[in-house]
C-alpha positions as a LaTeX table, in Angstrom:
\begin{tabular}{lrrr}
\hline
Residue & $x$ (\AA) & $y$ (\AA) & $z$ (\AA) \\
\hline
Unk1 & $-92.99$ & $-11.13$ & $-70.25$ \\
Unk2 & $-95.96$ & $-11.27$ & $-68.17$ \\
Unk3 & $-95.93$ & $-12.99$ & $-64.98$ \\
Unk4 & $-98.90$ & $-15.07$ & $-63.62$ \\
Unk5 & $-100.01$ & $-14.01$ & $-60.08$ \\
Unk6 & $-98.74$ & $-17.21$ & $-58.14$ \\
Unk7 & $-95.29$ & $-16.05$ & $-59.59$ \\
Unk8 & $-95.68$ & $-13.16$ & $-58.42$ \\
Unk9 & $-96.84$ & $-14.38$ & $-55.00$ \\
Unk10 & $-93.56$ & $-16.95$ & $-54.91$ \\
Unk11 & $-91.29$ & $-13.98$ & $-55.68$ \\
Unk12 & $-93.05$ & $-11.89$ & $-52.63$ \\
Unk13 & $-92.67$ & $-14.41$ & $-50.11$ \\
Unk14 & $-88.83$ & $-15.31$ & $-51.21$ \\
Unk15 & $-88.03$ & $-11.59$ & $-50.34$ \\
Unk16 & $-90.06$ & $-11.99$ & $-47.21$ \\
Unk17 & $-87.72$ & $-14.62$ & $-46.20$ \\
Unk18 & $-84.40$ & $-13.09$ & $-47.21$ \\
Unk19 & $-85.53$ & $-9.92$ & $-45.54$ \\
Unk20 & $-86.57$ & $-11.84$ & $-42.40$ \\
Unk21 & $-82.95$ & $-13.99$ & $-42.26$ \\
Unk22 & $-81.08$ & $-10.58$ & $-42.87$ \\
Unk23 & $-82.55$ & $-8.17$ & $-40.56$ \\
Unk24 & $-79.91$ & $-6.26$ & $-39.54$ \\
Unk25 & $-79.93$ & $-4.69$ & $-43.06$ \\
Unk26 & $-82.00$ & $-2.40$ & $-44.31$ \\
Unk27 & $-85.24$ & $-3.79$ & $-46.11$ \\
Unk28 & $-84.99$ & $-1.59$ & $-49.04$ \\
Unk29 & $-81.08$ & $-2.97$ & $-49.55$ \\
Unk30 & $-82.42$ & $-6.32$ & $-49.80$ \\
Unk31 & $-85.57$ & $-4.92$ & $-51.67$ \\
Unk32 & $-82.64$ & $-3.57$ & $-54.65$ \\
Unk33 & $-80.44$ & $-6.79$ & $-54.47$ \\
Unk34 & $-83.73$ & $-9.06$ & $-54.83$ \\
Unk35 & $-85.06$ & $-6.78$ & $-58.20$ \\
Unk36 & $-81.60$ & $-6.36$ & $-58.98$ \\
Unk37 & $-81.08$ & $-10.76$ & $-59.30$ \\
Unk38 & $-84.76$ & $-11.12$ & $-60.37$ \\
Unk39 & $-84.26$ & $-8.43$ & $-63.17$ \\
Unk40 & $-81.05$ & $-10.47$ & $-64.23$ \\
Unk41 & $-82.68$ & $-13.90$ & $-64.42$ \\
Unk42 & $-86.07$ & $-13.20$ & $-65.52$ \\
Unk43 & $-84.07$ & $-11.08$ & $-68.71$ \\
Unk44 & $-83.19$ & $-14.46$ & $-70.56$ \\
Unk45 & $-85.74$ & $-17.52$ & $-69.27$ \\
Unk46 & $-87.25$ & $-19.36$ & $-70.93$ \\
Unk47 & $-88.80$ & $-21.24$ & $-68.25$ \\
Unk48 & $-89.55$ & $-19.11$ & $-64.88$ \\
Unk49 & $-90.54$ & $-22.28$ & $-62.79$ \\
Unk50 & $-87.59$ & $-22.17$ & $-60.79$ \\
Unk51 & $-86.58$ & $-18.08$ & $-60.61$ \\
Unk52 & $-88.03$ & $-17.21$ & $-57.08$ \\
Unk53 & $-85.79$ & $-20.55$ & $-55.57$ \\
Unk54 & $-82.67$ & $-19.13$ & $-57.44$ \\
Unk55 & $-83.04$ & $-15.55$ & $-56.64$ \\
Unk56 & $-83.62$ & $-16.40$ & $-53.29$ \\
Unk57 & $-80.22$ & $-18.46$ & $-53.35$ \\
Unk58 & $-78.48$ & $-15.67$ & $-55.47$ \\
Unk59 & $-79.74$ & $-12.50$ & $-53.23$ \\
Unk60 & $-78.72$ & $-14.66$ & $-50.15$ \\
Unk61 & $-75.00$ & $-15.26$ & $-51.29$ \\
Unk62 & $-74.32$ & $-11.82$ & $-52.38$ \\
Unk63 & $-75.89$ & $-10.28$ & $-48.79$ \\
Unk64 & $-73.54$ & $-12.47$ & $-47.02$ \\
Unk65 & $-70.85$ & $-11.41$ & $-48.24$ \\
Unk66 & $-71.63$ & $-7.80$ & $-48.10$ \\
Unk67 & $-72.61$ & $-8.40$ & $-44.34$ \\
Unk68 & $-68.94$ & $-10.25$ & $-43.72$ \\
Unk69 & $-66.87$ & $-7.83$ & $-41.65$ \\
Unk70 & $-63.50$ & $-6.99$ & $-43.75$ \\
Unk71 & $-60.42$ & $-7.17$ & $-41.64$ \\
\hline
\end{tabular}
């Protein structure tokens, strides 16, 4: 599937932001995580209007709960 250029631009700037809010990790953890979601969604859609809000949303969930401390 090819994407346009503002996609692309959307997608960029939802990492930015997940990387900025989780900067105690490491960039390229969040870097895998966000290709890792984007890779999952963009596999079956039909419509890609809405995949840089829900991989943001998806990549944020699953980093906080690999940042939680375990006790």
């Amino acid at each position: 599937m090819a994407l346009d250029p503002a996609f692309e631009k959307r997608m960029k700037q939802a990492e930015s932001e997940v990387v900025r809010e989780f900067h105690a990790l490491d960039p390229d953890e969040v870097h895998r995580e966000f290709t890792r979601v984007s890779d999952d969604l963009l596999r079956n859609a039909r419509v890609t209007d809405f995949v840089p809000v829900l991989v943001h949303r998806q990549v944020r969930e699953n980093l906080r709960v690999k940042s939680v401390p375990t006790a």
